[in-house]
N, C-alpha and C positions, 0 to 999 in steps of 0.2 A: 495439563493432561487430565486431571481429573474435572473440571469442569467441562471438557469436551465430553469424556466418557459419561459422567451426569445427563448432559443433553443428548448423546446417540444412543444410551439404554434405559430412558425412560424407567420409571416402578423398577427398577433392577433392584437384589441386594447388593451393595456393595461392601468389601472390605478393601483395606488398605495395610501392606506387610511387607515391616520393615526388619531388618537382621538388628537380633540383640546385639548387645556389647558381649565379649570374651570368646572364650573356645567354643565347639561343638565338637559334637561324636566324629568328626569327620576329624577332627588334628590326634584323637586317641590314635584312629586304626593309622594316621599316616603323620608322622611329626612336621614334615616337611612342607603341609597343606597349605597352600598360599604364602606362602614364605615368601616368595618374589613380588607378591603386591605391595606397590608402593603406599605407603602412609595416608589416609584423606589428605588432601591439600586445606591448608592454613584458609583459604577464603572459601572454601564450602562448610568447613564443619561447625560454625557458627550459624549455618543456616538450616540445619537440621530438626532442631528445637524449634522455631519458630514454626517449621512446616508440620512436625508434629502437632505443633497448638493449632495451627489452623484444621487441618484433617478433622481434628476433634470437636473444635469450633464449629464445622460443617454440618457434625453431625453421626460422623461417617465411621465404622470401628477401626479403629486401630490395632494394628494384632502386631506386637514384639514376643515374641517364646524365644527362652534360654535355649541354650543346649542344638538348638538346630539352626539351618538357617532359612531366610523369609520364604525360598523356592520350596522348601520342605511345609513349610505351613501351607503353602499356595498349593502345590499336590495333594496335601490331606483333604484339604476342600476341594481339588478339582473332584479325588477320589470320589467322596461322599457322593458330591453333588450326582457323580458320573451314576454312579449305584441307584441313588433317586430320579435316573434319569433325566436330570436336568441340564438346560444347556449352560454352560462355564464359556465364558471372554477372559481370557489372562492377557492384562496391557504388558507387553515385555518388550523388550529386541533380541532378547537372551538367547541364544543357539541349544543351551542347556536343556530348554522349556518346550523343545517338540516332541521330546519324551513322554509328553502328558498330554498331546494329541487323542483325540480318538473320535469315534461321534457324536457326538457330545461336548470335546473340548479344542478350542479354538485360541490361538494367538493374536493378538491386532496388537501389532506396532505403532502407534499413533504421530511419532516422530515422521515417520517413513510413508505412513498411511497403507502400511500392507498386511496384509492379512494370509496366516499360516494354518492350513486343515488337513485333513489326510491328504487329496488329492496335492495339496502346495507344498506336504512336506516330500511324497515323493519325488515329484517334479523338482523341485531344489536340488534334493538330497539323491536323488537315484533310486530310495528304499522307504519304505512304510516307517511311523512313527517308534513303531514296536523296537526296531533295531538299533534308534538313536542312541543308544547307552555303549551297545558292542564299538558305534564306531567313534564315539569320547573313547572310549578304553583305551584303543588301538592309536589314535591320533595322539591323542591327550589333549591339555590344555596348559596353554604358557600361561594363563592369566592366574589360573585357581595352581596352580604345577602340581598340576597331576600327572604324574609320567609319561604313560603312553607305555608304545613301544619304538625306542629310538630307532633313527632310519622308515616310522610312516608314518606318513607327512595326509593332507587332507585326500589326495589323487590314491595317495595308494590304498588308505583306509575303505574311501569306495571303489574300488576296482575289487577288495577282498572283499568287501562287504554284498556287493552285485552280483560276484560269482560263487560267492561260498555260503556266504548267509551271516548270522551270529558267531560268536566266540567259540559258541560249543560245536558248531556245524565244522569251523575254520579248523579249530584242532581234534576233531574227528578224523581227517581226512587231510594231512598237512602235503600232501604231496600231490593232492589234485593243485593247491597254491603254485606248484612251479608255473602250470599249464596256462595259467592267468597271462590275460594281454598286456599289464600295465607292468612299466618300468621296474627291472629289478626283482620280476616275481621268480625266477628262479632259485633266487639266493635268500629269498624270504624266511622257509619254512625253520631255519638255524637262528634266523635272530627271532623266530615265534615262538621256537624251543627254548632261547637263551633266555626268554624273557618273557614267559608264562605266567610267573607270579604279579610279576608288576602289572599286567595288562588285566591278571582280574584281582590285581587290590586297586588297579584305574578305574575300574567296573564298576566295583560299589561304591570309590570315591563317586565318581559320575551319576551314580543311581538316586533320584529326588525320592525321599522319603515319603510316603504316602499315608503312615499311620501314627504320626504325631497327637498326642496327648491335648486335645484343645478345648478350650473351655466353651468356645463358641461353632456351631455347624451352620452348613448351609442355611436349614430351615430356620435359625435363631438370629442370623444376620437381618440386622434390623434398623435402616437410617432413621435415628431420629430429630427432634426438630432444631433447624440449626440456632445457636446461640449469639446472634445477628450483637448483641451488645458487646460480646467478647469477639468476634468477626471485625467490627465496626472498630474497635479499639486497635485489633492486630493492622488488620489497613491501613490504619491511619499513619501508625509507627512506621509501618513498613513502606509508603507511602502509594499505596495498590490506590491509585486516586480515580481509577474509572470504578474499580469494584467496587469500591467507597459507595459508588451515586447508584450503583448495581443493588444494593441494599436497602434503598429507600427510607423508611421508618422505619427505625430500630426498636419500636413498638408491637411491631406486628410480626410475632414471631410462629409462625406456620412451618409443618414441612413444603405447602407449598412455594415456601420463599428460595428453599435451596435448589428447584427445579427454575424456578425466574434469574438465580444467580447463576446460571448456568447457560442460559440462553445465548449473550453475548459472549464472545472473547472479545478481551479488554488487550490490547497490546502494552506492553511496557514499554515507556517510554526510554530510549535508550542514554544511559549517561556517557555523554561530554567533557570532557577535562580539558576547558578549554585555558580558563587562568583561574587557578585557585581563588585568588580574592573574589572573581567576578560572581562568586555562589553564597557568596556573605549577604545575607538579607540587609538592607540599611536600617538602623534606626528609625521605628515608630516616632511620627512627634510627641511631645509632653501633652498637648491639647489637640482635640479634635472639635471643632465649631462648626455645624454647617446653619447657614441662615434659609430662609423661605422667605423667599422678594412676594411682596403681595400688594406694597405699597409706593408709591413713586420716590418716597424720602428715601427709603433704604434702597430702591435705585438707582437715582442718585450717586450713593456713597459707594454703592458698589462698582457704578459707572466709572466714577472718579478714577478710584485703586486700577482699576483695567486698562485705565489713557495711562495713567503712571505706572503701573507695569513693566518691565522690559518684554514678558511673556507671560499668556494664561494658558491652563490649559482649558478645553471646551466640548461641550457635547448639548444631541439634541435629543427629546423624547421626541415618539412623532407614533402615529395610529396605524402605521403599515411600514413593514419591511419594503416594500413598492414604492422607489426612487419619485417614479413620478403620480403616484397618487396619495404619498404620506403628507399627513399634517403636521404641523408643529403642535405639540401640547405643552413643552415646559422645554427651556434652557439652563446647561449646567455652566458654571466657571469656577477655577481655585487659580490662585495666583501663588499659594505657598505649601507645604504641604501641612495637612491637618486644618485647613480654610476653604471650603470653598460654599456657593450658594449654587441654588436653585429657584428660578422666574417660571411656575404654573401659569399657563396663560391659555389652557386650553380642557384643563378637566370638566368635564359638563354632566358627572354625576348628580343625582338628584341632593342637595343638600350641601353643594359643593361651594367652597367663601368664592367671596366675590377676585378676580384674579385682572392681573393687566390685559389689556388685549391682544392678542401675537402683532396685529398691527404695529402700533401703537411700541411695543416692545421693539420691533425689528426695524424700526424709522430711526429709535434713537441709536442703536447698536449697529445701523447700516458702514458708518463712517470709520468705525474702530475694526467691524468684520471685513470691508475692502481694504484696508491698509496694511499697502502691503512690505511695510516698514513694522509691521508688528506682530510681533513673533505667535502664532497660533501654534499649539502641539493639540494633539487629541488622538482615538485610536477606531481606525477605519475613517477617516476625515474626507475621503470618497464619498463616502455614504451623505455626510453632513454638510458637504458642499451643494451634492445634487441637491439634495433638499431645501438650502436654501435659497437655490435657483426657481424655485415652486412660488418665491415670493420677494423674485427680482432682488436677490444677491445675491453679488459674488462675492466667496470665501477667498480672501487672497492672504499671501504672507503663512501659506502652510508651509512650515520648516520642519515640524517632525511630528511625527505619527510614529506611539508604542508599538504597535499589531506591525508594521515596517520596519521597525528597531529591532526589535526579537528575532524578526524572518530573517533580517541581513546577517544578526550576529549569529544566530544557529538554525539555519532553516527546519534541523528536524530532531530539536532537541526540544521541542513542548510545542503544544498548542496553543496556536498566537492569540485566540481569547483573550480578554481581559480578566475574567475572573480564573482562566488558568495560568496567566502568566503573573496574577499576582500572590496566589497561594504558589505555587515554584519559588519567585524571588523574591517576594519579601513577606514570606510566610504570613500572608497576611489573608482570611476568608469574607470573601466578599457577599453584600446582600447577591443572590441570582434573583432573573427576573420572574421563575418557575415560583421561587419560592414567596415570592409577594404576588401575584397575580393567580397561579395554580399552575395547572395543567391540564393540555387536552380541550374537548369542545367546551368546558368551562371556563378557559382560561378568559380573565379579562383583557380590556385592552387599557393600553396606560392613559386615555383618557378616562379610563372608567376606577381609577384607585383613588385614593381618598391621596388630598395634597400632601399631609406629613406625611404618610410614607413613602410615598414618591417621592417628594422631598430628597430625604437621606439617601434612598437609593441613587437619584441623580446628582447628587453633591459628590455623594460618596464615588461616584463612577470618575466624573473630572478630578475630583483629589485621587484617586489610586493611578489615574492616569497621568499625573502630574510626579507624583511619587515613582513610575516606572520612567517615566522619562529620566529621572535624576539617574536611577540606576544604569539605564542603557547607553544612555548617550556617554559618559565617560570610560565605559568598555570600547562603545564605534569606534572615540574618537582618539585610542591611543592607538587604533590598527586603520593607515591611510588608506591600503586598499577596500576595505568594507567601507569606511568613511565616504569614498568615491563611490562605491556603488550606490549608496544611500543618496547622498546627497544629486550624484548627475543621471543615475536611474530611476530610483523606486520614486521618490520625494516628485521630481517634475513630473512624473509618469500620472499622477493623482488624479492632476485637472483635463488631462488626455481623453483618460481613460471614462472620466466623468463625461466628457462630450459626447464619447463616444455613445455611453449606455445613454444618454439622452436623446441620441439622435434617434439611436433604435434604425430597423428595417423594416422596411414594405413588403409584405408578404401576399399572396393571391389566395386567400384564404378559400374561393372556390376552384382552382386550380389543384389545391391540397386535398377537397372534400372530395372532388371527381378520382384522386390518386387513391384516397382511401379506400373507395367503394372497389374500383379496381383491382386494389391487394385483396380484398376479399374475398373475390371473386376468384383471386388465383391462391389465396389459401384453402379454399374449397377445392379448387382443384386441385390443390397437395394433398389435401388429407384425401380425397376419393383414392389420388394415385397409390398414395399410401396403405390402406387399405387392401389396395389389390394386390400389394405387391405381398403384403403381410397376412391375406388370404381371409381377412378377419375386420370388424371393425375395433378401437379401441381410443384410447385418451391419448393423443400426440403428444401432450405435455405430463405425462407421470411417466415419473421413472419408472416405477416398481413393474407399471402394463409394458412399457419401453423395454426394457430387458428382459421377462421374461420372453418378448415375439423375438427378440436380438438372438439371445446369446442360449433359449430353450429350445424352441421354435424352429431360428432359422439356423441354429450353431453357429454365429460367427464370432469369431476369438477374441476371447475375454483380453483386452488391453493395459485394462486398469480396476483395481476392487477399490469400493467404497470401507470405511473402518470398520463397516458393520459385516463387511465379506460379501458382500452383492457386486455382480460385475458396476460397471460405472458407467452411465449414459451422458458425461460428462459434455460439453464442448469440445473440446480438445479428441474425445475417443472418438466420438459421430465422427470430426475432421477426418483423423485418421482412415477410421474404416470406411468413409465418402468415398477416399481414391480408389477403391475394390467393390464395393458393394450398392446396389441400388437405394435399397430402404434409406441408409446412412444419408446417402446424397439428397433425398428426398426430405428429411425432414432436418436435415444441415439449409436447404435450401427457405423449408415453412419455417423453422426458426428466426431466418434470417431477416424474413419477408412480415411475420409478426410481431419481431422488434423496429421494425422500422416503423410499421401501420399503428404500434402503439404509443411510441415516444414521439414520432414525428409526426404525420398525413392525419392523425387522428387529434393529438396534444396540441402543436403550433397555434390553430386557428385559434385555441382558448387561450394561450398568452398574449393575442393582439389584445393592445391598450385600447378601450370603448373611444378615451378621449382624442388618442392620437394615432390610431390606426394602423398604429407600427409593434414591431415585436421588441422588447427592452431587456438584452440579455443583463445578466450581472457577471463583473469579469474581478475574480479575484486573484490579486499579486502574491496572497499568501499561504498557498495552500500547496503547490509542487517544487517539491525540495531540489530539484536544481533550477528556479528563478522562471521559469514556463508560465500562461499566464492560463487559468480555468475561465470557463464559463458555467452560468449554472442558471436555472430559469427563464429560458430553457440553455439545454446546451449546446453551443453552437460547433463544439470545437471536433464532434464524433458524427457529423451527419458523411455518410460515406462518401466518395469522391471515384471509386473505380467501378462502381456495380451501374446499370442502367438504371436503377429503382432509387439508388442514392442520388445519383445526377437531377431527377424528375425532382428530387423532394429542394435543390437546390434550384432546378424553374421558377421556383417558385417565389422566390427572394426576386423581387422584381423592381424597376427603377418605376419612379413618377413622371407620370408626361411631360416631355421637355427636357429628359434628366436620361441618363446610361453611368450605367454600372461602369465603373474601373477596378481588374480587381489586379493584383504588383505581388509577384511572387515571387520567393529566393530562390534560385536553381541549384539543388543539390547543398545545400551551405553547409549542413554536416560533415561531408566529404573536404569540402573549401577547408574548415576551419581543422578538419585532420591533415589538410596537406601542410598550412600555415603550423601546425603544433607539430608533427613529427619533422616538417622541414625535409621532408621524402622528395629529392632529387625527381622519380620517375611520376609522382605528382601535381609537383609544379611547374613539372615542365607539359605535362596535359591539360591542367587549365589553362596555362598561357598561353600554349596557343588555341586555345579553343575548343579542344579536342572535346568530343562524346567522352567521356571519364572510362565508361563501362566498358566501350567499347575498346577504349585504349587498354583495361585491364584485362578484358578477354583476350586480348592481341598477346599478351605479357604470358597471363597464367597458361594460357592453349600454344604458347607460340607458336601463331602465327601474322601473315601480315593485317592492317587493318584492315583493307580489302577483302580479307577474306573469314572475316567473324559473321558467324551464321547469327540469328534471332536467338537461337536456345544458350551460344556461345554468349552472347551479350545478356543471355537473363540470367546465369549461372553467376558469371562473372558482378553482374548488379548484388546477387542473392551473397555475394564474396563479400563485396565493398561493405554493403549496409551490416551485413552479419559481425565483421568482426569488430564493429564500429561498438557493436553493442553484446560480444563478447561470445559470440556463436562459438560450442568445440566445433570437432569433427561431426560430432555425432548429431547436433543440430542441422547443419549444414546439408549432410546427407539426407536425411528426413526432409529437408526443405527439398532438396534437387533430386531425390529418390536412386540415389546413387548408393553405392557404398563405402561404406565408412575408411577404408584405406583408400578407396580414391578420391574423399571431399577430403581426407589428411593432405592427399598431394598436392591440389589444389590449392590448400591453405599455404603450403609450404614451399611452392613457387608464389604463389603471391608474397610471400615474405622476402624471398630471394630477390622478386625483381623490384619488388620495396623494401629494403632495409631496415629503412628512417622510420617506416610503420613500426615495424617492431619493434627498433628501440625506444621512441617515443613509449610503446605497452608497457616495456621491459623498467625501465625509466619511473613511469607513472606510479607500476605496481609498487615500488620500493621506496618510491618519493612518499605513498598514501601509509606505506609499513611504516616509516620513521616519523611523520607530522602528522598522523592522524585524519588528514581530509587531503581533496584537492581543489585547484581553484580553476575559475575561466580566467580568459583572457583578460578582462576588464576586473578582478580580483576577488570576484564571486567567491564564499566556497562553501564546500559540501564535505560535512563532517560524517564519517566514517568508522560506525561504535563497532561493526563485526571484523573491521581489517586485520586485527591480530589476534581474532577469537578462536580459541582452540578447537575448535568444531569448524573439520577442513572445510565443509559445504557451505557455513557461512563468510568465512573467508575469501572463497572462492567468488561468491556472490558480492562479495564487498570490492573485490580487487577488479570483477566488472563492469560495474560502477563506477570505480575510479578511474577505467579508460574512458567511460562514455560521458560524464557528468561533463567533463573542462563542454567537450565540444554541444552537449544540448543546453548547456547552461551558458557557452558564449551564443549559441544561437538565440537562447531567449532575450538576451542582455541583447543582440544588436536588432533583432525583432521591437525591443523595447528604445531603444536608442532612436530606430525608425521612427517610428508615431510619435516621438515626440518630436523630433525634427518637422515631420507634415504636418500634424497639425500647428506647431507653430506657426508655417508656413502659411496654410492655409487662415490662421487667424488674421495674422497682417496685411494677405494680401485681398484685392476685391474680386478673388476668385467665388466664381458659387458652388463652392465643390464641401463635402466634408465626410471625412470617415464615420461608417457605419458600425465598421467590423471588424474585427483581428482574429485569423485563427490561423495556428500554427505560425509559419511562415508568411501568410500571407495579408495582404492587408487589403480591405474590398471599400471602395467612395462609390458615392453617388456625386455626379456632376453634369454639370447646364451643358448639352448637346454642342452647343458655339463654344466652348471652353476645352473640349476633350483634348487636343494635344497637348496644350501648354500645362496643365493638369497632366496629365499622365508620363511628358518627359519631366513633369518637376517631382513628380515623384520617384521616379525609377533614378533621376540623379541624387537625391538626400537620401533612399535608400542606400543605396552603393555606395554612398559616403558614410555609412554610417559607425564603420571600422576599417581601419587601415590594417587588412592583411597582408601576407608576399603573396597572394594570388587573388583576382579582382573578383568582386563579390558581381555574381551576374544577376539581372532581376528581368523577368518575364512579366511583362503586363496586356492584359488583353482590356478588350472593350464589349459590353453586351448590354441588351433590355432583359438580362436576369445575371444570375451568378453563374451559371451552368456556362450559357455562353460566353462571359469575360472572364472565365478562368483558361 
């Protein structure tokens, strides 16, 4: 929280105010003050102390006064400030704290992201800030037990507060109170008599002190420069391992370091429990040796050790992250831990020893790299495989890969890195390559560092990779089902997927440049329309010109505030206000139209490869936490599919003459794989026989017959299935289908009726993820779940959606994956000339020899559909085209 509010208040002063230990004035005038709050709990109040030393460490004041408490200091200062008329942000969620509203002083929530001012407290409240105290009085508070007046409750306090005013106003004149609309006001004015005294010793229990005795004001508040060494040390302990890298040099102690530490939010990585021992760092070896092969003797003998080996682990340096334009510059291997070497064979610095040649190197290590009787580990061995197909080998006999090991055992308990997954488990700090090289337009490249250091850094990468392999593999392998996913998912998936990114796709790079000019032309014509409609010219892309023509201008209702109290020109608000209003829809639609023009029709043609004329996305296994596969340079997995403008940008994925696209797609398989896991009688008996899914569940939820489900009936009903798949309330629901909210409940709740087995499966799930912690897919995936019993209902709640959706996107990914590896097998043995290009989502896209198209495309849609045995048949749609647009 407080690094947010650093980064949205700029030059602000800030303090920071926490409640002393012991009494305040407030338990003199009332003994009973807080007496029903319970004790801190046993696992926060250890962490109080620490967050003090930080605060201070930051820079930042810290304000504890006796005698009062923190809200009471935080008034004094609103006070002041108010008096020097300056503007005051109090970060709260407090109800207490709209008392000290006014012009000047403002609430943001940061949890909530909402934001509370004169206008938001009346709108809440019914009444001006001014009155917040009469109606604590009258209410009271269970938390702080402060009386009240028994018998009114929050409704009644404002229905007295709405029609009569203040305390003094109410008992002025107690018998205009009978005349009041709300429940019970006639019998009121005897219990307002009975109980006078208590509601104004509520008063000034509830009243925040404003003239506390402080050593520090407004104008004295003063950040100064943070103590990055004393920071850098609390981190570490605590183990804030992104903040950590947020800190840079602990040298360079500037106030402007604490506005850089503010920039990012860093997410905590959530803890896991998954088996006590498995978090035990292993023992460091007694010796660490690493050699520098320069010479063929000590080749040789390092050759030797590797044929006698059972397993080494392995890695390569190379001149680009770019599969198919990286070179080799040096190879790693250790065969034990605290051993391994390093073959330079490529540094061409001025000054640099004389090294093997990579030829020369990769002639003798060809015959030990293709054996595939010889256990290879290494971490990302994707990468190192491609690579050394750059120079006619094949990596075979890949059995495990670290960055695989990690994902399987906790997909989203750390980043599968290597140098994060070795500080995590074996508390061990690795050379990075920022740190030997630099950073930024000066960074070198690893042919360009001197050989010792290179050196150690590359020995040291295959020994810690060697050392995480010890650790991970004997956790895999006491749990069969992760075991199976490893071994008959991730692990075969390697050399796949490596085909894949090699083969790359054919792109019409003037087909895209004609689309680009196109968009632009119709971005011009958005912003003219734009313009007109807004009576004015201005910047389509700034918020701050964006809302004031929105929500100043043209008044259209404020949806959502930004922390800082400004309406929100968000995504999600434009959507919204699109369905009502012109301007919205217009620049809902330029938005949409200059993310495509800029990541797609514009980017694409500059990823085609000079040498091979094709696009070479990178497709990574370890990056979404239920098992889904990414793409990335470019990304293939977000190019749209329902818009006219997305379809054109997939024109342009085109076959080579002689050649037609095939692209094989799962029909609905999310749905398949919820009718297979809830075992829902009125599901599977719709896919069995064949039936439209949707349309059968509009038939159900609307009852009526099939025959007579309208289009809107069958999109409702669609907007039903996918929703609760992924944990839609009511109140979603309706927003989607523009209905309201007791009637997408009804909807929900004949759907249940006429699906059971849905429900219980939810019902089932949720309670399965409350007691073990995660859930699994079908194939024994799982997905670990650190908010499922966090006492913050809202992350629970988010956790227990999750748990209904993960089995089924995470078995979908698992038989997406089981796929491709099945066709390309396939396709390797046979003398078909066909080969996968592409995978995204669901679907999997070949280019194939025009004379081969059937036998190709029934042989894929049969080892698809094979590729899980559900209770209901996996369907696969394949079409044929000369682009992607057309063979989807």
């Amino acid at each position: 929280m407080m690094r947010r509010l650093i980064k949205d208040y700029p030059n602000s002063q800030i303090a920071v105010v926490f409640d002393a230990k012991g009494k305040t004035f407030r338990d003199d005038m009332f003994a009973e003050y807080k007496a029903n709050r319970p004790p801190m709990p046993d696992d926060l109040r250890p962490q109080v102390q620490p967050i003090f030393d930080i605060v201070q460490a930051m820079g930042l004041p810290l304000l504890v006064v006796e005698g009062v408490e923190a809200d009471d200091v935080i008034g004094t200062l609103a006070r002041q400030a108010t008096e020097q008329k300056c503007d005051v942000v109090i970060s709260t969620g407090d109800k207490d704290m709209a008392q000290l509203v006014n012009e000047h002083v403002t609430l943001v929530n940061t949890m909530t992201e909402t934001v509370l001012d004169i206008p938001g407290v009346n709108e809440k409240y019914g009444f001006g800030p001014e009155l917040m105290i009469d109606y604590l009085a009258l209410m009271g508070d269970k938390v702080d037990n402060i009386p009240g007046v028994p018998g009114v409750g929050e409704k009644t306090a404002q229905g007295l507060i709405q029609g009569m005013g203040g305390l003094d106003a109410i008992y002025a004149d107690l018998e205009k109170v009978r005349t009041l609309s709300f429940r019970g006001a006639k019998n009121m004015p005897e219990k307002l008599i009975e109980h006078r005294d208590m509601a104004y010793l509520s008063y000034r229990l509830a009243t925040i002190k404003t003239d506390v005795e402080l050593e520090l004001g407004p104008e004295t508040i003063k950040i100064s420069a943070p103590d990055n060494a004393k920071l850098r040390e609390l981190f570490e302990d605590l183990e804030f391992k992104g903040w950590v890298k947020d800190l840079g040099d602990v040298d360079t102690q500037t106030t402007e370091t604490l506005a850089t530490f503010a920039q990012e939010e860093s997410i905590p990585e959530p803890i896991i429990e998954v088996a006590s021992s498995a978090f035990v760092p292993p023992l460091a070896p007694a010796e660490v040796k690493y050699d520098i092969i320069t010479d063929k003797n000590l080749f040789a003998e390092w050759l030797v050790r590797l044929i006698a080996a059972p397993a080494f682990s392995f890695d390569t340096e190379t001149t680009s992250l770019n599969i198919m334009d990286a070179k080799i510059v040096g190879i790693s291997f250790a065969i034990e831990a605290g051993k391994a070497a390093y073959i330079p064979c490529g540094h061409d610095y001025m000054g640099a020893p004389e090294q093997l040649p990579v030829e020369w190197v990769l002639m003798e290590l060809k015959t030990l790299l293709e054996d595939d009787n010889k256990i290879k580990i290494g971490q990302n061995l994707k990468y190192d495989r491609s690579v050394l197909l750059n120079y006619g080998v094949t990596l075979r006999g890949i059995a495990f890969d670290t960055m695989l090991e990690s994902y399987v055992w906790n997909s989203i308990g750390s980043r599968h890195n290597m140098d994060a997954l070795a500080e995590k488990y074996l508390d061990y700090k690795t050379v990075t390559f920022e740190e030997l090289a630099g950073k930024g337009v000066k960074q070198l490249a690893f042919n360009q560092l001197p050989v010792e250091d290179a050196g150690h850094y590359a020995a040291e990468d295959a020994d810690i990779t060697l050392r995480l392999h010890q650790f991970f593999w004997p956790q895999l392998d006491q749990i069969a089902s992760l075991k199976s996913v490893f071994n008959e998912i991730e692990i075969p998936l390697i050399p796949v997927l490596s085909h894949v990114e090699r083969n790359g796709a054919l792109v019409d790079a003037n087909l895209l440049g004609k689309h680009s000019i196109e968009l632009g032309e119709r971005l011009t014509q958005l912003e003219r329309k734009a313009y007109e409609i807004a009576g004015q010219e201005f910047n389509l892309s700034s918020p701050k010109q964006l809302g004031v023509i929105l929500f100043e201008q043209q008044k259209l209702p404020v949806i959502k505030k930004t922390p800082t109290g400004t309406p929100s020109t968000a995504e999600e608000v434009l959507q919204e206000l699109a369905l009502d209003y012109p301007l919205p829809k217009v620049l809902m639609e330029y938005r949409g139209l200059a993310k495509l023009k800029s990541t797609y029709t514009d980017k694409l043609p500059l990823e085609i490869n000079k040498r091979t004329g094709r696009i070479h996305t990178s497709y990574h296994q370890a990056v979404a936490a239920t098992g889904r596969l990414s793409s990335q340079d470019p990304n293939l997995q977000n190019i749209p599919i329902k818009t006219e403008e997305g379809r054109r940008i997939r024109q342009a994925f085109i076959a080579p003459a002689g050649f037609k696209l095939v692209a094989a797609d799962y029909s609905q398989i999310e749905l398949r794989i919820m009718a297979h896991l809830s075992d829902d009688a009125g599901l599977l008996t719709a896919f069995d026989k064949g039936l439209d899914v949707h349309r059968a569940t509009a038939a159900e939820v609307f009852g009526v017959g099939l025959d007579s489900v309208t289009s809107e009936m069958r999109r409702s009903a669609k907007a039903i299935n996918f929703g609760l798949i992924y944990g839609m309330s009511a109140f979603g629901l309706a927003k989607q289908l523009r209905v309201g909210r007791n009637e997408a409940q009804q909807y929900i709740d004949r759907y249940f009726e006429r699906y059971p087995g849905v429900q219980r499966y939810m019902n089932e799930t949720r309670s399965l993820a409350h007691e073990q912690g995660f859930v699994e897919t079908i194939f024994g995936r799982r997905l670990y779940l650190p908010d499922i019993n966090a006492k913050n209902k809202n992350l629970q709640m988010a956790a227990e959606r999750t748990a209904i959706n993960a089995p089924m996107q995470g078995t979908a990914a698992d038989i997406i994956k089981k796929a491709m590896i099945s066709v390309d097998g396939w396709l390797l043995k046979s003398n078909l000339n066909a080969k996968l290009i592409m995978q995204v989502h669901d679907e999997l896209v070949l280019e194939v020899a025009e004379d081969q198209l059937d036998e190709v495309r029934d042989g894929v849609i049969a080892r698809m559909s094979a590729a899980a045995q559900l209770k209901v048949p996996l369907l696969v749609e394949a079409g044929i085209g000369d682009n992607w647009d057309e063979a989807h």
